[in-house]
C-alpha positions as CSV (number, residue, x, y, z in Angstrom):
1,X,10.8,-33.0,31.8
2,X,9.7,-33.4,28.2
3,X,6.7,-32.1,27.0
4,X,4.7,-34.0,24.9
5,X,2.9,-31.9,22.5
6,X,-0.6,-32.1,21.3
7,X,-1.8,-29.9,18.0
8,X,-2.5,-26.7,18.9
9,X,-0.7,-26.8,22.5
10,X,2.2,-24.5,23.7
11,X,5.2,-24.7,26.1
12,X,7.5,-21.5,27.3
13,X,10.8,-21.9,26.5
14,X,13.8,-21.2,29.0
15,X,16.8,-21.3,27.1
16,X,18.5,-19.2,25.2
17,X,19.2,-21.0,22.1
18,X,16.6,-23.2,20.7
19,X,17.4,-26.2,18.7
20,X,14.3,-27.7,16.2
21,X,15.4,-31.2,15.3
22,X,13.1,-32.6,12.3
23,X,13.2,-36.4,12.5
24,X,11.2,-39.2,10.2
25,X,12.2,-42.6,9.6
26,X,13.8,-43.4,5.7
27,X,13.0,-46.1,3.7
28,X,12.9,-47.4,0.2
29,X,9.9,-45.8,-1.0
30,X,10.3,-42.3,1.7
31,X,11.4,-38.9,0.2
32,X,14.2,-36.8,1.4
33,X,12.6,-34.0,3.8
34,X,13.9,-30.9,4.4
35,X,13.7,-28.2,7.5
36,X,13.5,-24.8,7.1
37,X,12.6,-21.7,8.8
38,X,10.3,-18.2,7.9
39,X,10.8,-15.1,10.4
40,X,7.7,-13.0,10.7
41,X,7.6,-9.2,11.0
42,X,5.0,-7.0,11.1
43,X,1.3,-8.4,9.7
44,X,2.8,-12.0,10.0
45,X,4.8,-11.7,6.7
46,X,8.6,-11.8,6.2
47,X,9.9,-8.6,5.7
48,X,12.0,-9.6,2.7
49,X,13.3,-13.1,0.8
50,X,16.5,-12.8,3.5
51,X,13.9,-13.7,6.4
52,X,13.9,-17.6,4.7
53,X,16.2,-20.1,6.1
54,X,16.8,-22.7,3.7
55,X,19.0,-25.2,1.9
56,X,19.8,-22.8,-0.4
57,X,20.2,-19.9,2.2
58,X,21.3,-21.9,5.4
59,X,21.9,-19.1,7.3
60,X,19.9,-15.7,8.5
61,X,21.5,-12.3,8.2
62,X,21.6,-11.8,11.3
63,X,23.4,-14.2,11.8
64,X,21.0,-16.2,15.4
65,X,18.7,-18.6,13.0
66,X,20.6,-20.9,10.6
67,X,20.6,-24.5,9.4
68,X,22.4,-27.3,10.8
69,X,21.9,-29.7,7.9
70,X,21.0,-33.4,7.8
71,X,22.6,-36.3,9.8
72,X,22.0,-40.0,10.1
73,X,21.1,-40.9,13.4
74,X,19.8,-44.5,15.5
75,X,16.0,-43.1,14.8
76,X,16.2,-42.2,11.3
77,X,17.1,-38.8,9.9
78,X,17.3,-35.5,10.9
79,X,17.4,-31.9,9.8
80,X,17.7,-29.4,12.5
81,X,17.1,-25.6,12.8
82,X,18.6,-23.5,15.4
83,X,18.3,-20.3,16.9
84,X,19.4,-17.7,19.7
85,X,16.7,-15.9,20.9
86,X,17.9,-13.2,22.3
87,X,19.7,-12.3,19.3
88,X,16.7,-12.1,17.2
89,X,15.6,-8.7,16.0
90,X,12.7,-6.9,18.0
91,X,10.8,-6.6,15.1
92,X,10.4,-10.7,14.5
93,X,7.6,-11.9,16.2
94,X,7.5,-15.3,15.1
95,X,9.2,-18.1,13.6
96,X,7.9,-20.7,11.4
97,X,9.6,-24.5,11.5
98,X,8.8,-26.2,8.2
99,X,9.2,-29.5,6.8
100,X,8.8,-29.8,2.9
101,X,9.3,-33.1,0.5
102,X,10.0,-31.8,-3.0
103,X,6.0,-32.6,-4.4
104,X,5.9,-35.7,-2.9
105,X,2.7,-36.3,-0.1
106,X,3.5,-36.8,3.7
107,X,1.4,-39.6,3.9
108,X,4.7,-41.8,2.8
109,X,6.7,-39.9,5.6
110,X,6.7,-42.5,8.8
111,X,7.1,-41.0,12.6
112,X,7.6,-37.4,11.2
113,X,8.4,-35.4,14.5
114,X,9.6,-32.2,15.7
115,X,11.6,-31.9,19.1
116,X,13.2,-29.1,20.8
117,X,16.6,-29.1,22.9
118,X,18.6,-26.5,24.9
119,X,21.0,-26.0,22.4
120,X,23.6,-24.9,25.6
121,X,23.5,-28.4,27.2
122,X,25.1,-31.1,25.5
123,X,22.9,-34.5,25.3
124,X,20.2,-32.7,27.5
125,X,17.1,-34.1,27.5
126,X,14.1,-32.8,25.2
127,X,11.9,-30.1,26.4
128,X,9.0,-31.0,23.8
129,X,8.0,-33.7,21.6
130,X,5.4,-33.4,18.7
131,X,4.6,-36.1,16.6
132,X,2.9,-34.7,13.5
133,X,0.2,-36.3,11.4
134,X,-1.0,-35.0,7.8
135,X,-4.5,-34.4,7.9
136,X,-5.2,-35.4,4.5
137,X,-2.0,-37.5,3.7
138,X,-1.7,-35.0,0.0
139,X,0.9,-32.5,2.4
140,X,4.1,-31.9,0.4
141,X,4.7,-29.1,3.2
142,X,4.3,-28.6,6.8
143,X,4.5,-25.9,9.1
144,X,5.3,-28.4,12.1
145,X,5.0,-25.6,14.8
146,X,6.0,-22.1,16.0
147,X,8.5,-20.1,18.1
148,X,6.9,-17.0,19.0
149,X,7.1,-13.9,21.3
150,X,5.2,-13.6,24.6
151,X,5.5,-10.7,26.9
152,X,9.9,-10.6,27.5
153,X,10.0,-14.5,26.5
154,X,9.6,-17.3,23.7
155,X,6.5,-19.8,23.7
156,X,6.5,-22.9,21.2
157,X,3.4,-24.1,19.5
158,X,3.1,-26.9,18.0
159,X,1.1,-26.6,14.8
160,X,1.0,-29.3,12.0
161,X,-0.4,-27.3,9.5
162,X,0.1,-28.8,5.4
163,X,0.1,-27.2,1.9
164,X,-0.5,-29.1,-1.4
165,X,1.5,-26.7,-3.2
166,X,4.9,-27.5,-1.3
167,X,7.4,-25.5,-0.2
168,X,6.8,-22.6,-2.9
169,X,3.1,-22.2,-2.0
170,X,3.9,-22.6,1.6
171,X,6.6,-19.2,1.3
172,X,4.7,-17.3,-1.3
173,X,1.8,-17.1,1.2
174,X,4.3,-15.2,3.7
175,X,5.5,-13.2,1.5
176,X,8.8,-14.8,-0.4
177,X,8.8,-14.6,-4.1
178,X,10.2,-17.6,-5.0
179,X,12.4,-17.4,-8.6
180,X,11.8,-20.8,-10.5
181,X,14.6,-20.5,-12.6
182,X,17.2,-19.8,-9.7
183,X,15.8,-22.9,-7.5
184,X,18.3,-25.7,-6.6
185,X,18.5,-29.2,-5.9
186,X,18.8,-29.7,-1.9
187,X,22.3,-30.9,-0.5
188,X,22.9,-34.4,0.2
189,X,22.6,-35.5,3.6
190,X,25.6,-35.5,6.3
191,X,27.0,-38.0,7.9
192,X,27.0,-40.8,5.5
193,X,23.0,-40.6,4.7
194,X,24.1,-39.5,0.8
195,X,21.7,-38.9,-2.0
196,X,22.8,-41.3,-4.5
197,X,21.2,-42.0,-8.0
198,X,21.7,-44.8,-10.0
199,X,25.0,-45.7,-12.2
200,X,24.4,-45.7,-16.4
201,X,24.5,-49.7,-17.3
202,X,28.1,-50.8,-18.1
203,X,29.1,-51.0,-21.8
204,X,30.3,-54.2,-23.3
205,X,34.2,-54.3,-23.4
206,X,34.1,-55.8,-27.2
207,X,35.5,-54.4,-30.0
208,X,34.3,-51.5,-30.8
209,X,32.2,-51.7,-34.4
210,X,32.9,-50.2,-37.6
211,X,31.9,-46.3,-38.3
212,X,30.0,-45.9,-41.2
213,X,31.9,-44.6,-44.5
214,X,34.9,-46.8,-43.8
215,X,35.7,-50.4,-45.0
216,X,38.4,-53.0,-44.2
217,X,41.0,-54.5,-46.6
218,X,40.1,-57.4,-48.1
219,X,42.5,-60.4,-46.8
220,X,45.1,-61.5,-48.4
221,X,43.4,-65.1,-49.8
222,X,40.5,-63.0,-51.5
223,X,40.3,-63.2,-55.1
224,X,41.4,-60.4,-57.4
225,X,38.5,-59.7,-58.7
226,X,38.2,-56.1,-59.2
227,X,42.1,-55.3,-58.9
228,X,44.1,-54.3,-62.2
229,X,45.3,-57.9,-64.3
230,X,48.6,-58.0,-65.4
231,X,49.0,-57.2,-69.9
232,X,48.8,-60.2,-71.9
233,X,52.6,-61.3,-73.6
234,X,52.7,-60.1,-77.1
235,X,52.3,-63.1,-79.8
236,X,55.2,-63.4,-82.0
237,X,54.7,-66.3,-85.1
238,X,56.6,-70.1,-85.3
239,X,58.7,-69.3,-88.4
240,X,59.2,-73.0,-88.4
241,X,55.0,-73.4,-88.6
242,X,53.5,-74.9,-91.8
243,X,50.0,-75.6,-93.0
244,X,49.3,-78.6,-93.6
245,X,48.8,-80.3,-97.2
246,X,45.2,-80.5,-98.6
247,X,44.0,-83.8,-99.8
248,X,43.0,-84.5,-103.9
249,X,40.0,-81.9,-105.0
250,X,36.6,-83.5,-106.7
251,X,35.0,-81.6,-108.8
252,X,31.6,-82.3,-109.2
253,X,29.1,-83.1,-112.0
């Protein structure tokens, strides 16, 4: 039977691995959302920056919470968190599933959910549903709910809490001191659902133009103007040339 959560409720949990499936529907104008995961010690903080599952750190220490990663599927897209409880160490108490979108609101998120599954039984229907709604629509995180400790078992809450600040304010409040200069882009999504970006514009395929500084030859019709003239022939005298005769002389009064 699958449990259809409302904010604030909680179901126990039977299995032994838990698997958190993150699910919205993409679009045109929809950011890329990501699922990641806190363990709580003592006082509700992580006991170090190892306790955050993450793109960048898909996989816990300890080796029982990790990060499946993102696949396109008939409802939309998912990212999915897993865990074996009965691996984790005593001294977790909790477990935070969080959805974050890279400073961009929730409010242009569509059917954001959370379900759980028996990660031991294959295509096994969901124990719990919860469809979450940003209270104020300016969420760029979430904490979408809560595995937690109770008594020898695990409960889940489902909590739809947001953060303005994102994913950084969201772990810096547990306890993770997050290192701006060594953060990453996320992965691109599995399964076909890639994280393109647009191509440059082609370049024409003409002839490429002249550089500066260099100039063609001029062709062979131009004139010569410019170019050295050949030296004039030397002028040698007409032996054979006489002046001609003058005419009678007047002399005046």
């Amino acid at each position: 039977m699958t449990h259809a959560m409302l904010k604030g409720s909680n179901v126990p949990l039977e299995a032994t691995t838990v698997r958190a499936v993150l699910r919205w529907t993409p679009g045109t104008s929809v950011p890329d959302v990501d699922a990641s995961a806190l363990l709580l010690g003592p006082g509700g903080r992580v006991r170090s920056d190892e306790d955050f599952v993450f793109y960048n750190q898909p996989r816990h220490p300890s080796g029982k919470v990790w990060r499946l990663g993102k696949k396109r599927v008939t409802e939309g897209l998912t990212d999915t968190i897993q865990a074996e409880l009965t691996g984790v160490e005593p001294e977790i108490g909790r477990i935070l599933l969080v959805a974050s979108a890279d400073g961009i609101t929730f409010d242009r998120v569509p059917n954001l959910s959370v379900t759980l599954y028996d990660a031991a039984v294959a295509d096994g229907e969901p124990w719990a549903v919860f469809e979450i709604k940003p209270e104020t629509g300016a969420e760029t995180a979430m904490i979408c709910g809560e595995l937690y400790r109770r008594g020898e078992g695990w409960k889940f809450r489902a909590l739809g809490e947001g953060y303005s600040n994102g994913l950084k304010g969201l772990a810096t409040d547990f306890g993770i001191s997050v290192d701006e200069s060594e953060e990453q882009a996320p992965p691109a999504v599995d399964e076909g659902a890639t994280v393109s970006r647009p191509l440059p514009p082609e370049q024409p395929t003409s002839a490429v133009p002249p550089q500066p500084g260099y100039a063609f030859p001029p062709p062979a019709s131009a004139p010569a103007y410019g170019y050295p003239q050949p030296a004039p022939a030397p002028f040698t005298p007409d032996p054979n040339f006489r002046l001609p005769p003058q005419g009678p002389q007047f002399i005046g009064r």
